[in-house]
Every structure is written in structure tokens, then in C-alpha cells.
DRENDRENVO-723461 format. One record per residue (C-alpha): chain; x, y, z; residue number from 1. Coordinates in Angstrom, 2 decimals. Example, Ala and Ser with C-alpha at 12.3 -4.5 7.8 and 13.67 -1.06 7.14 Angstrom:
2
> A/12.30/-4.50/7.80/1
> A/13.67/-1.06/7.14/2
This chain:
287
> A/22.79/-7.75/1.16/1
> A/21.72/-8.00/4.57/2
> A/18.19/-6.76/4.35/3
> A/15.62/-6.61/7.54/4
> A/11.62/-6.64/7.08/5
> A/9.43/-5.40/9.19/6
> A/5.84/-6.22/8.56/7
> A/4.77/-10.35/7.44/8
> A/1.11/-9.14/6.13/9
> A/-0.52/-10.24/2.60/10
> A/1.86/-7.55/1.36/11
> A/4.86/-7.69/3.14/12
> A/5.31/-11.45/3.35/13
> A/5.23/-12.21/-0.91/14
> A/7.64/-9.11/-0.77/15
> A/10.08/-10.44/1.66/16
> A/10.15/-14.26/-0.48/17
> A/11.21/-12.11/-3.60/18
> A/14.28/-11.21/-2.05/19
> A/15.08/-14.53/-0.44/20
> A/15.20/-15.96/-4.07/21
> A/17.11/-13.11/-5.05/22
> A/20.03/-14.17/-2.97/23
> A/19.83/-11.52/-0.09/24
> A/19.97/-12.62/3.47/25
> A/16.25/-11.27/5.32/26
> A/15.42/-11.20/8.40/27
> A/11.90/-10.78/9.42/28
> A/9.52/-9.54/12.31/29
> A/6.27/-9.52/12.72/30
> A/3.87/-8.41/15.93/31
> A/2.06/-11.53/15.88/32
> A/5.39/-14.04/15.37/33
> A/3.05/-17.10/13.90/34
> A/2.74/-15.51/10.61/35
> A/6.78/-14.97/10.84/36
> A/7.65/-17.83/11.68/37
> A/5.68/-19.23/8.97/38
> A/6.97/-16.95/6.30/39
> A/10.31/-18.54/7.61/40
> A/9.12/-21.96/7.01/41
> A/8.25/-21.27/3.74/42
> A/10.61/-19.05/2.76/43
> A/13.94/-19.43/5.11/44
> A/15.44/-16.43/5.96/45
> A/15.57/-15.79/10.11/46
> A/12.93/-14.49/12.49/47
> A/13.63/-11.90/15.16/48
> A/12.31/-11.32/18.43/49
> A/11.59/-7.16/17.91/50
> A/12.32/-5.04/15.22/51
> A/15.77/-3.82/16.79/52
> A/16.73/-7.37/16.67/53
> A/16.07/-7.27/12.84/54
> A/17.67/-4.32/11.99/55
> A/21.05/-4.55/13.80/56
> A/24.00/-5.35/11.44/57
> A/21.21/-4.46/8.44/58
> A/22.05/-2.69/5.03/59
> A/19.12/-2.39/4.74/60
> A/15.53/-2.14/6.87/61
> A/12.18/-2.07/4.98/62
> A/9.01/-1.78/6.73/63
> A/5.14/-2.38/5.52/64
> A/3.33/-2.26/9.01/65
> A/-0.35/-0.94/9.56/66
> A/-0.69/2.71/9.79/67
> A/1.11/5.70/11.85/68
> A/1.03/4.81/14.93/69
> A/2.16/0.78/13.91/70
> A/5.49/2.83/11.55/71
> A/6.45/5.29/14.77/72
> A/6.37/1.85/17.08/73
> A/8.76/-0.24/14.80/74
> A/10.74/3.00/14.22/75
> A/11.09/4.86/17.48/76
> A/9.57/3.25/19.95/77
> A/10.86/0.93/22.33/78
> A/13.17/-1.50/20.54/79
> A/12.57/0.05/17.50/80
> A/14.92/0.06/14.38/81
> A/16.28/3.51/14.01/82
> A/18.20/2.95/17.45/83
> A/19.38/-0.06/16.16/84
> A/20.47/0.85/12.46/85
> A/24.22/1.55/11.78/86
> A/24.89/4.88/10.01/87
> A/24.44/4.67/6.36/88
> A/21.95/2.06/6.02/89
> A/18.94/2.38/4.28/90
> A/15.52/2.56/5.96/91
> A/12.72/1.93/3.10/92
> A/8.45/2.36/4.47/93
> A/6.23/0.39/1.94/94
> A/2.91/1.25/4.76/95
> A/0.56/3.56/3.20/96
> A/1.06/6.90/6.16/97
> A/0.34/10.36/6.52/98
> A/2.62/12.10/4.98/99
> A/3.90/14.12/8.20/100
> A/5.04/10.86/9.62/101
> A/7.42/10.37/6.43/102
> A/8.86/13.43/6.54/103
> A/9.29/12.99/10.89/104
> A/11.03/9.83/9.97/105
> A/13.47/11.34/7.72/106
> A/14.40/14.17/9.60/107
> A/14.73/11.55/13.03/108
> A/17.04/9.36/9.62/109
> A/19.25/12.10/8.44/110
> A/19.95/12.76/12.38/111
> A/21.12/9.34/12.78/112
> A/23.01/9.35/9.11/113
> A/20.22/7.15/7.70/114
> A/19.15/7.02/4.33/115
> A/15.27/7.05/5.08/116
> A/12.66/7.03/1.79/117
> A/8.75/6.69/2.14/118
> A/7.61/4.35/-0.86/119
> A/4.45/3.34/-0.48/120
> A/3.21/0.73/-3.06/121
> A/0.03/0.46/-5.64/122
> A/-0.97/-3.28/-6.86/123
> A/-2.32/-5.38/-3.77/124
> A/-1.70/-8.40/-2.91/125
> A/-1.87/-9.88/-6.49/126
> A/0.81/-7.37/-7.74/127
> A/3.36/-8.28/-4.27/128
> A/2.93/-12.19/-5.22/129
> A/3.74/-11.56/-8.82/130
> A/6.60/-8.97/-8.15/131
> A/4.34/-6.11/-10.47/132
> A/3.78/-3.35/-7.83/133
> A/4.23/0.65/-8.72/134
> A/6.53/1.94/-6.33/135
> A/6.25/5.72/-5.23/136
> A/9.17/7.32/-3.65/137
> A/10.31/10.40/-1.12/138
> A/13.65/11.16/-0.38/139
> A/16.82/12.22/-1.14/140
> A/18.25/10.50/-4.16/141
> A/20.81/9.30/-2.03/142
> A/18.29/6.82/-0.37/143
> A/16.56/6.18/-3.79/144
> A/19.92/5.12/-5.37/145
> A/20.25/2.80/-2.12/146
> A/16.77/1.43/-2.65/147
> A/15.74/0.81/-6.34/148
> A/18.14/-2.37/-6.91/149
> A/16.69/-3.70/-3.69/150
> A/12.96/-2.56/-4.97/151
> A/13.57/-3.90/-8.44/152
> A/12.92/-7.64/-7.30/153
> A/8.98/-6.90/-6.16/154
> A/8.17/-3.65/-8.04/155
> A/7.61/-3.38/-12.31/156
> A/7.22/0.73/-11.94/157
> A/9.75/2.51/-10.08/158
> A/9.25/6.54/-9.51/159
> A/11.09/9.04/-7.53/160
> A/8.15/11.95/-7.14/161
> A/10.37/14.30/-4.76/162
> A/11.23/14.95/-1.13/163
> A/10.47/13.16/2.05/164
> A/6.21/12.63/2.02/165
> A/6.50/13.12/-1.96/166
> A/5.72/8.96/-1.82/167
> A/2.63/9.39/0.36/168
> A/0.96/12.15/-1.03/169
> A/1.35/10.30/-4.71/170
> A/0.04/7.57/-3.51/171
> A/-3.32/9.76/-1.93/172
> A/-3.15/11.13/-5.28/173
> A/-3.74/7.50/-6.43/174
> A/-5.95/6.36/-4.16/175
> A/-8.29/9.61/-4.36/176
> A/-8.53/8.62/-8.47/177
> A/-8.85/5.10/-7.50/178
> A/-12.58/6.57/-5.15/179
> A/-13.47/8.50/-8.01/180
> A/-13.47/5.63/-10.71/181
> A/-15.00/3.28/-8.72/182
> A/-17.73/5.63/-7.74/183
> A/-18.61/6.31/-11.45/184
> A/-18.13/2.42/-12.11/185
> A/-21.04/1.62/-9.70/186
> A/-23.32/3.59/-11.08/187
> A/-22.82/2.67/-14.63/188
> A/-23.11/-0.68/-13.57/189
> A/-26.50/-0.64/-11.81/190
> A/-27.85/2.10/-14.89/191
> A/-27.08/-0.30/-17.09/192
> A/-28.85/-3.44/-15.15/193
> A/-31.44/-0.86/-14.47/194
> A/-31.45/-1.09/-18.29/195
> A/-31.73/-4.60/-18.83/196
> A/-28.37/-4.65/-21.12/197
> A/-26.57/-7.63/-21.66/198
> A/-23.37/-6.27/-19.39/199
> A/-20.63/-8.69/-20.85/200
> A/-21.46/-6.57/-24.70/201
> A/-21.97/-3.63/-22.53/202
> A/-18.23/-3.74/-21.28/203
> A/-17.17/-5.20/-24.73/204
> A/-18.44/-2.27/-26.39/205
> A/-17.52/0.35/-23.98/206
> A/-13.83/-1.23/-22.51/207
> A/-11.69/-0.13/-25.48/208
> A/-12.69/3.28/-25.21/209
> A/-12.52/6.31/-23.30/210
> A/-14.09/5.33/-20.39/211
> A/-11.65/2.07/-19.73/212
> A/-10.23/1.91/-16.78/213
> A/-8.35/-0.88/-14.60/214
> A/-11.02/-0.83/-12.70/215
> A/-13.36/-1.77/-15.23/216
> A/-11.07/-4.05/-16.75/217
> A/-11.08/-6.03/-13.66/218
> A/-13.62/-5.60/-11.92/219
> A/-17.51/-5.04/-14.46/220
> A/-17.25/-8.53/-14.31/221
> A/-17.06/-9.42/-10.51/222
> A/-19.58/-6.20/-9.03/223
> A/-21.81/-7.70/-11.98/224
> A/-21.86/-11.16/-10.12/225
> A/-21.74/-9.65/-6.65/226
> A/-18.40/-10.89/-6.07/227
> A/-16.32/-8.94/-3.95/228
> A/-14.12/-10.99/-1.19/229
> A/-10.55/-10.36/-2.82/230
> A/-8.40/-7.69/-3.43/231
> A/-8.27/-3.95/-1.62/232
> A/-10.24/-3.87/1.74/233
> A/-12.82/-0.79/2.30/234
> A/-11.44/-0.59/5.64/235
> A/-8.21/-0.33/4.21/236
> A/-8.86/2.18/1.41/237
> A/-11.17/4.74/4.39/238
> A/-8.28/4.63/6.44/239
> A/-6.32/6.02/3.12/240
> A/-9.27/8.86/2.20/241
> A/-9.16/9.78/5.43/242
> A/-5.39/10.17/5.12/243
> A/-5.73/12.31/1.67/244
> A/-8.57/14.38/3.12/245
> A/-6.52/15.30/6.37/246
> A/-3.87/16.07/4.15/247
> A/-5.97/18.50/1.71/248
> A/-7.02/20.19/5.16/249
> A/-3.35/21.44/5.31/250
> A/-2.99/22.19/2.03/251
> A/-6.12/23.57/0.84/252
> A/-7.16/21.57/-1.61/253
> A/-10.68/20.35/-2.01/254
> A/-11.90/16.60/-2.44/255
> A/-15.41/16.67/-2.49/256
> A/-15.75/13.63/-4.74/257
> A/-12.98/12.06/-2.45/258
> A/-15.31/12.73/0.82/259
> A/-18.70/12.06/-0.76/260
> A/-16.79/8.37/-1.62/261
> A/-15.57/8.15/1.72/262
> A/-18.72/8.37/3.16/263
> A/-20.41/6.11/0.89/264
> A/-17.69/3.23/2.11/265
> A/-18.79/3.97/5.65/266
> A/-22.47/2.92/4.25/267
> A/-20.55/-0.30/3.20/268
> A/-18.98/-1.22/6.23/269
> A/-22.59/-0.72/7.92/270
> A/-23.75/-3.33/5.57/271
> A/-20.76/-5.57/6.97/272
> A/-18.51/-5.40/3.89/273
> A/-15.24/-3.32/5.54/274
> A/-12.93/-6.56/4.43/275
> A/-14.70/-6.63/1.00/276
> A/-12.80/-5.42/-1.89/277
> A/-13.18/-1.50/-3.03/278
> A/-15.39/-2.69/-5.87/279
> A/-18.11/-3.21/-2.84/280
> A/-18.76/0.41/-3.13/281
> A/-21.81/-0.74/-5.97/282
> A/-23.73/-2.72/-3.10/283
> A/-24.84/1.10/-1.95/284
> A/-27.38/0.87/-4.65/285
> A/-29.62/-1.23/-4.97/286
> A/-30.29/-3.51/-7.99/287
């Protein structure tokens, strides 16, 4: 297939080689074109000059940009890829949105006879490299038909939730379980230092039960050694609370765990650890 990507971050870039080596033909673009052109290098593939570029002649067009207002550029703005996408092609967002721009997107989509899903993606950068990511999808299952052989080559889990914005407001759901864990984590962490446990037969003892997590699985070990520059950023993962908390504004659920985290991340960046990992949250109290 002829497949464009928008988007040569720590996510998008990994992403992108997976299909090279799967045979497709990619084209890439990225804002800043160093890190394109260097995907290119490493990779092959071609680099455009603007996301139109990328997209024309595409089967399909995925995207894993910033935020909102990065998605509507590289959409519908100027030189954008909807204007440039021949009807019937497939237009895939990986970016982690609101869930109102997803479901602009697809109605903008089905008025150009695009197949337009919002499948944003759980696993970091670790899971992109490796090809392991989850995979949560909105759309019609038109579009999801279109993109799961495409989304097979990066992705292990695969799930079609529902309609257009079903994809982002899983993935809130995800990330607002993700806060919750990890606040709970951090404290049991610091009681039991507080305690003066040995905290490698501490997790042994406590891992294979009820209170295992991925988190803990992963991560007892590095918060124990105050190890935290990997993985999710804070910055990253406020910018998705405050996406889930907007969204519970319109409809009416309540996240008081989800906003008392939030604001406990803001205490991190303070301390200068926004592009720490999530697992930062435990430097909030003290030893």
C-alpha cells in the first residue's frame, strides 16, 4: 500500500519503520524536517515537504502529531491532508485528542468520502519500537476494516470500542486508571520506606496478588531508586487528564481522584520533572 505518516516523534517514527519492513511504500512529514529526514535515512521511505504532499495519491494517511490544535493543522489547515486525500482512502489519528476533534474529523471525512477512525494508542515508546501497542478505535467499521491489517504491523491488541471519539474517550478511560494506580503506588512505596521494609521482598510478596499492577510490575523498582527519565512524560499525561476532565464536564461524570492526580503532577512539574516519567508522581512525598 501506499501509506502517508504524519508525525516522526518517539512514537510515530518506530511506527512508520514497521511498515517500511512490511513492504508498504511510506511517506513521511514532520514539522521540524531533521527528524524526517532522518527517519528516511534510517528507514527509506520518502520525505515530503507538507502534509498535502504526503497524502496525495495515499491509501492510506495516519497521523500521531501533538495535540488538537497540531491534528486540525495537518488535517484542515493550510496544506493539510483531507484536501489532498482521494475519496475512499483511509485517514487513521494515533495523537491522543479531545474527543470532539475526532468526531469533527469524521464528519469533515465522511463529507469528503473518507474513511476517518480516531485510534489512539497505549504502550509508549517501548511498546511502538517493539510493535506491542493496544490500539483503541472510533469509527465506522468500514474504516476499521481499512485499518486493522495496516495496524496489525505496530499494535499486539486491536479494539473497535464504537463510533467516532469512542477511541479517545477509551483511551481517557485508560489514562484516568493509569492516575489512579500510580497515585496509590506512591504512597505504598514511601509507607513502606517509611517502614524500613526491605522493598525488593515487599514487591515479591505483594506482586502476585491483588494489588499487582503494570505499574508495579515495572516501575516499584525504578521510584524505589529514584529513577524516573524514561517512559510517559508528566507533561504529556496533564495534557491527557486535562483532556478526560474536560470531557467528564460534558458528560457529567465525576473524577475526583483523576483531578486530585492532576494536580499533584502540576506539584511535579514545579519541582522540574514535566519530561520525567508518570512514575515521578512519588517525588511529591518526601522520603
Amino acid at each position: 500500500m501506499k501509506i502517508a505518516f504524519i508525525g516522526m516523534g518517539v512514537m510515530g517514527a518506530p511506527m512508520a519503520g514497521h511498515l517500511v519492513r512490511a513492504g508498504h511504500e511510506v511517506t513521511v512529514y514532520n514539522r521540524t524536517r531533521a527528524k524526517a529526514d532522518a527517519w528516511a535515512e534510517q528507514h527509506g521511505g520518502r520525505v515530503a515537504g507538507s502534509p498535502a504532499e504526503a497524502a496525495e495519491g495515499a491509501d492510506a494517511v495516519l497521523a500521531c502529531v501533538g495535540n488538537d490544535a497540531d491534528l486540525e493543522q495537518v488535517t484542515l489547515g493550510t496544506d493539510g491532508v483531507f484536501a489532498a486525500m482521494r475519496p475512499g482512502a483511509l485517514f487513521a489519528d494515533h495523537t491522543t485528542v479531545s474527543a470532539a476533534i475526532a468526531r469533527r474529523l469524521a464528519g469533515e471525512g465522511e463529507a469528503r468520502g473518507l474513511l476517518v477512525l480516531d485510534a489512539p494508542v497505549s504502550g509508549g515508546q517501548a511498546g511502538a519500537e517493539k510493535g506491542a501497542l493496544s490500539i483503541m478505535c472510533g469509527g465506522s467499521p468500514e474504516a476499521m476494516a481499512a485499518a486493522e491489517p495496516i495496524f496489525q504491523r505496530y499494535a499486539a491488541r486491536i479494539v473497535h470500542v464504537g463510533a467516532a471519539g469512542a477511541g479517545q474517550t477509551t483511551k481517557m478511560v485508560n489514562q484516568i486508571c493509569i492516575a489512579g494506580v500510580l497515585g496509590g503506588l506512591s504512597e505504598a512505596l514511601r509507607f513502606a520506606q517509611a517502614s524500613d521494609l526491605d522493598l525488593a521482598k515487599v514487591f515479591d510478596a505483594i506482586s502476585g496478588g491483588a494489588a499487582q499492577s503494570w505499574q508495579m510490575v515495572n516501575r516499584w523498582g525504578t521510584m524505589a531508586e529514584d529513577q524516573f527519565d524514561f517512559g510517559f512524560a508528566i507533561d504529556w499525561m496533564r495534557k491527557d487528564l486535562g483532556l478526560a476532565l474536560d470531557e467528564a464536564r460534558s458528560n457529567g461524570a465525576s473524577l475526583p481522584v483523576s483531578a486530585l492526580v492532576d494536580q499533584w503532577y502540576g506539584e511535579v512539574q514545579k519541582m522540574g520533572g514535566g519530561r520525567q516519567d508518570t512514575s515521578a508522581l512519588v517525588r511529591r512525598l518526601a522520603k
